[in-house]
Structure formats: structure tokens, C-alpha cells
N, C-alpha and C positions, 0 to 999 in steps of 0.2 A: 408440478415439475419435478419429475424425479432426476437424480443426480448420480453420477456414477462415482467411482471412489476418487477418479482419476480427476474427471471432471471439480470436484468436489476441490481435491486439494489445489487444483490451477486454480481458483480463484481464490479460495482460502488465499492462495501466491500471489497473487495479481491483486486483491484487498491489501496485503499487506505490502506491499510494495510501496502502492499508491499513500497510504498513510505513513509509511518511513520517509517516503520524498516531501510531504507535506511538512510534515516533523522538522524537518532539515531545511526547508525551505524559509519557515517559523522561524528558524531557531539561527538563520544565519543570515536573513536577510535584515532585522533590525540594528544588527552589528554595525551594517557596511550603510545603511541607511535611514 
């Protein structure tokens, strides 16, 4: 599966997204419950 550069960094984006919400989801939901 080749990748393009573009393609490449949109999910690079879209990986890191997903684990920032995670993080934050982690990290604020013990708080409140």
C-alpha cells in the first residue's frame, strides 16, 4: 500500500487526533466519576 505524502500526513492527523481525545477522555473522566 503505497502512500502519498498527502495521504500520509492525513492520517499521521487523524492518528493523532484519535489518541489526543483518548488522552483527554482518560484524563477527565475519573475526575467527574
Amino acid at each position: 500500500m503505497k502512500l502519498t505524502k498527502q495521504e500520509k500526513s492525513w492520517v499521521l492527523q487523524d492518528w493523532g487526533n484519535s489518541v489526543y481525545s483518548i488522552m483527554i477522555t482518560t484524563a477527565i473522566l475519573p475526575i467527574y466519576f
